[in-house]
Every structure is written in structure tokens, then in C-alpha cells.
N, C-alpha and C positions, 0 to 999 in steps of 0.2 A: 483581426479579432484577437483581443492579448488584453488576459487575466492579469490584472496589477495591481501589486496588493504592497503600499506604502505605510512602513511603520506602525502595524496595526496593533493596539493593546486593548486588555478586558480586564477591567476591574469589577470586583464584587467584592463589595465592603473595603476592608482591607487587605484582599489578595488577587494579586492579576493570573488571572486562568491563561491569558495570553499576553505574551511581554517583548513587543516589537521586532514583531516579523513583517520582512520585507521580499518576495520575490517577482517573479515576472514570470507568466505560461503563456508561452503562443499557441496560434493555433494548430491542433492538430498534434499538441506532443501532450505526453502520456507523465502524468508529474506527481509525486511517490511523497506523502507527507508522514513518518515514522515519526512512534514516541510511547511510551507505555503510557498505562491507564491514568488519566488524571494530565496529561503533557499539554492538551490545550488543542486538542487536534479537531474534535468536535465542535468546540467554540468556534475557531477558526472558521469551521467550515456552515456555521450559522450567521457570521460577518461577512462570508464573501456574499452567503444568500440573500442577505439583508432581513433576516430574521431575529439579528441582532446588531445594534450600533456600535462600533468598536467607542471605547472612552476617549482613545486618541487613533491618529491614523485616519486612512483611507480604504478603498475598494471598489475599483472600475473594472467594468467588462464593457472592451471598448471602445474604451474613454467615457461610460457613463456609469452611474449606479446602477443595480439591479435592483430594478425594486417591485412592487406586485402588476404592471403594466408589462413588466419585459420575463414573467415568469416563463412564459412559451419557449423561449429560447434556453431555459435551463434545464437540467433533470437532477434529481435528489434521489439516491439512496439511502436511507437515514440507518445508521448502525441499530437503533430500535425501532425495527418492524413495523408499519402500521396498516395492516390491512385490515377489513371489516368482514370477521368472520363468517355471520349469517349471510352474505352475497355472495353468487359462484363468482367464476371469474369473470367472465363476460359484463357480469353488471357493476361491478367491481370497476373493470378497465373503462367501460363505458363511463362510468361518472366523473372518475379520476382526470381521465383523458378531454373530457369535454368542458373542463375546470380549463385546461390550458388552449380549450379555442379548437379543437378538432371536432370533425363532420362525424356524425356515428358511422356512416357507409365505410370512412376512412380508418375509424377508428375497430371494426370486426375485422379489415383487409389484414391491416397492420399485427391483432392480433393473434388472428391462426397462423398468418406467415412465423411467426414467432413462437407458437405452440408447437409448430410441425417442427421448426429447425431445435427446440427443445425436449422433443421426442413426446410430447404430453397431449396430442390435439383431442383427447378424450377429455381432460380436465376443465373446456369451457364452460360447461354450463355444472360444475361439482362446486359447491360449496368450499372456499377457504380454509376452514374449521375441518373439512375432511382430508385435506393434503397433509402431505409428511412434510416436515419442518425445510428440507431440501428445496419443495417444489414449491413451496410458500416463498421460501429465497426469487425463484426463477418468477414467480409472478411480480414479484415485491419488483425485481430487475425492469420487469418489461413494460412496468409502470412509470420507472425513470425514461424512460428510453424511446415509446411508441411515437412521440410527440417528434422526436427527431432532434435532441437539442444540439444547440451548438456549441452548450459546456453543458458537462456532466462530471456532477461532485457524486462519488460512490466511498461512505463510509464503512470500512471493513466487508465489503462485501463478498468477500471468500468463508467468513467464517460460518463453521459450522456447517461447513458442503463438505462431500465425500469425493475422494478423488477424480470421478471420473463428471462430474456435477461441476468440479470447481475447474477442470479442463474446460469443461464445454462454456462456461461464464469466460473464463478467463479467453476465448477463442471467440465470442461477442465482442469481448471490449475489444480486441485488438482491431478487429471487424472494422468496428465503430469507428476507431481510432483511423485509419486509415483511407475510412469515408471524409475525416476532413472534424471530427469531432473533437475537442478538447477535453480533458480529463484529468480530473484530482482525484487521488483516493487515496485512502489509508487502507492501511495492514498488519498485522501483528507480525504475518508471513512472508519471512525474507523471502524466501526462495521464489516469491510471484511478484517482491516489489523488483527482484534482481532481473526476472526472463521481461517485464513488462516496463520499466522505466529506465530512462535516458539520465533523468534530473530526479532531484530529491532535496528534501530538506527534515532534518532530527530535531525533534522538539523532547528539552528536558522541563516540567514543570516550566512551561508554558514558552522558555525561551530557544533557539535557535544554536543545536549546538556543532552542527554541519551543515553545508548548504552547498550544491552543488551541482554537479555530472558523476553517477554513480560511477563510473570507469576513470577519473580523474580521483576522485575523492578515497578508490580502492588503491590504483597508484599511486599515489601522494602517502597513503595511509605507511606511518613505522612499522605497523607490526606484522609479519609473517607469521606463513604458516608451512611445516617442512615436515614430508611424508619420507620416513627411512624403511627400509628393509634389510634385516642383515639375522644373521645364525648369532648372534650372542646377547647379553644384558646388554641392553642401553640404557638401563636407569641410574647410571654415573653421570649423564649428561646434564641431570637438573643441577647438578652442580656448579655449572658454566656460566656468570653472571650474561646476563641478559635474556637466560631461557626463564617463560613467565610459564608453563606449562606443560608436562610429560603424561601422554596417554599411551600407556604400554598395551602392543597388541601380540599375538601369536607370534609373528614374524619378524615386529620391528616395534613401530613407533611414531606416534605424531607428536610432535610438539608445536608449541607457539613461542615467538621470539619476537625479542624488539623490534630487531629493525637486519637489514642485508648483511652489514657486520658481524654480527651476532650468528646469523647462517653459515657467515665464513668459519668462526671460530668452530662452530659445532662440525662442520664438513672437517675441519681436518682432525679434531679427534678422532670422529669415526673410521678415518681414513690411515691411523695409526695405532687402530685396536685391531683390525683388521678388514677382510672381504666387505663389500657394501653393493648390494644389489640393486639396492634403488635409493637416489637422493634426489626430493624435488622439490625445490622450492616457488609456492604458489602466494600468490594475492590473499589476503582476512577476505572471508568471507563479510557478505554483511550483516550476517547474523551474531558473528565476533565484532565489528566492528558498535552494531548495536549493543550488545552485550557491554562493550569495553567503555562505550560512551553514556550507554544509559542504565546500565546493570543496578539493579538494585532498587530501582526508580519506577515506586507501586502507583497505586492510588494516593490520590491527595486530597 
């Protein structure tokens, strides 16, 4: 079972939303598509569903199209919500659900198990329209999901949860993930594309500007980042060609640098102004690395 997605491009009019991405998801790995507002990440994931035709390119889920015969086997989080507010939840799940071929007996089993483990099993028969924006998330989720797919595409689906809401989603998918489910999604949220994905690929305005293994693509990456601590000014050190950055704190000091070199030279300044209580030099985040790749880069 392997998501393959050959040269795909999207034109509209004279502008391509998406401009020749190519990668491969097998089954069962967890695959991180980053890129700001406007980057083509959406699109994308309306081409894999077959909701949209790419202009050029392809998109097989194994080895075939996905088209509205093989919906059962997919699940959709869509970044814009679409739930039917006058239904509670239960009629809600029921109709959604029996769209993709499930038994109603299977389709109530499926969702109290999934109320209970979500803390909500009061919320089945409450009206949509009276949930808090949070729990509308958690239903919106369980609607991708009840069916049981074998790929499941989830558009930004941390946002706008509170932390202990975007724990408990983010501790589903893994769930999921581990039963043998395949999984795309996007995020705004480094920090969840970093605990959650293996692989990843950065779309700037539509095109592909990393692609990879998030732990090769961090190692590989020039630029660091080096935590000081010391009794005196460090803010001489911006002086040092290759320091891109100096965040003065109480104690010491973060900066960002090019590259290992650059860490060398700033090590032995410090180490000839005087005492240095702590020098560590760490991996960009990917939230820098986003930044550094994609900064600046809104809506289009």
C-alpha cells in the first residue's frame, strides 16, 4: 500500500498553485507536507483525493487512482470544517459514515468508543452548533477516521485546539499510525510536524523546496544554533562573520550561525574573554529551518 504521487502540477489560468511535486508514502509512515498560506498544500491534497485533476502528473494509491469507488479506504480532514450544524453528533456520524459503506450497528459501536476515549460520550446526541470549536475539531476527526481508512490525509488538523485537546488528537493519530494506517498532513506547528513525522516535504508557492527525512534534512541543514552562558556581554559576538543572529538573555545568549565553522570561531572567543559555563551546540530547529526557507512567504 504506497501513496505515489509522480510530477504533479495545478494550473489555474496562468498560475500553478502546485508546481511538480513528486514523492512516495508507504504504508504506515506518518509524512509532514509544510509551507505557508497559499504554498499549494491544499491543492495537493485535493489531487491525491481525486477531487481535483492535476494538469500534468499523476497519483496512485496502490497502483491505482483514488477515485469515488475507492473513497472507503480513504479519510479526509479538510482544513475548512464541514459539519451540519442542526444534527447532533450521532446523525451527523451516521450519515457521513454510511456515505463510505458502514452498517449503522457498526457505525454507533465505533462512535461511542471514540466519544469515551475523547472524554465527550455526553456529546452524542447535542447538536454540532452547541459544541465549542474544540469539540467540533474532535467530531470533525472522528468522521475521517470511524470508517477505518488505509490513508488518511488530515489538513492542519491541530489548529486551533488547546493544548491538552491537540495532545489527545495528536496521541489518535499516532494510535492510527501504528495500526498500519498511512498518513498525510499538514501543519503550521513545527513542533508536532517534529514529535510526529519521519519524512516531510516544504512547499514554497506551490514548488518543493526540501524533501526528505526530517533527521537527515536537520543534519545536513548549515545553519546552527548555540546556547552560551557566561557572567559578561556577549553582544561583541555579532560582530563575527557568519553569526546570522544574537538573542541576549539574563545569563548569556542564543545565537544562530552558518554553519560548524562559524561555531568554532565564536567558541574561541568566548573562551578568550573569559569563564563560559555553558557552550552547546544544537541542530535548527524546524521551525528555523521553516523560517529560513520559507520566511516571508504569505498568501498568494
Amino acid at each position: 500500500m504506497t501513496l505515489v504521487i509522480n510530477g504533479i502540477k495545478k494550473k489555474f489560468e496562468n498560475h500553478y498553485a502546485v508546481d511538480g511535486i513528486s514523492l512516495k508514502v508507504e504504508k504506515g509512515e506518518m509524512f509532514g507536507m509544510l509551507g505557508a498560506n497559499g504554498a499549494g498544500k491544499t491543492t495537493s491534497f485535493r489531487m491525491i483525493l481525486g477531487l481535483l485533476d492535476p494538469t500534468e502528473g499523476s497519483v496512485t494509491w496502490n497502483g491505482e487512482r483514488i477515485t469515488y469507488k475507492r473513497t472507503h479506504l480513504v479519510g479526509y480532514l479538510p482544513e475548512e470544517r464541514g459539519l451540519f450544524p442542526k444534527l447532533t453528533v450521532k446523525e451527523q456520524l451516521i450519515y457521513l459514515m454510511r456515505l463510505k459503506g458502514m452498517k449503522k450497528p457498526d457505525i454507533i459501536k465505533e462512535m461511542r468508543n471514540w466519544l469515551e476515549r475523547f472524554q465527550v460520550p455526553e456529546y452524542e446526541n447535542k447538536k454540532v452548533e452547541e459544541l465549542s470549536k474544540g469539540n467540533q475539531q474532535k467530531i470533525q476527526f472522528m468522521a475521517s477516521i470511524l470508517h477505518k481508512p488505509e490513508l488518511l490525509i488530515l489538513d492542519e488538523p491541530f489548529s486551533g485546539l488547546d493544548p491538552v485537546n491537540s495532545d489527545m488528537l495528536k496521541k489518535a493519530v499516532l494510535d492510527l499510525q501504528r495500526q498500519g494506517t498511512t498518513i498525510v498532513f499538514s501543519s503550521h506547528q513545527m513542533r508536532n510536524v517534529e514529535e510526529l513525522c519521519e519524512d516531510l516535504i516544504m512547499l514554497k508557492r506551490g514548488k518543493p523546496v526540501l524533501h526528505g527525512s526530517l533527521r537527515e534534512i536537520k543534519r545536513s541543514y548549515g545553519m546552527k544554533s548555540i546556547s552560551i552562558r557566561a557572567d559578561y556581554d556577549l553582544e561583541f559576538l555579532e560582530s563575527i562573520p557568519g553569526v546570522l543572529t544574537l538573542e541576549k538573555l539574563k545569563d548569556g545568549a542564543t545565537l544562530k550561525v552558518e554553519n560548524e565553522k562559524i561555531a568554532e570561531d565564536v567558541f574561541q572567543k568566548i573562551m578568550e574573554k573569559g569563564f563560559v559555563r555553558k557552550f552547546e551546540v544544537e541542530e535548527p530547529s524546524l521551525h528555523d529551518i521553516f523560517i529560513d526557507k520559507v520566511g516571508g512567504d504569505g498568501d498568494e
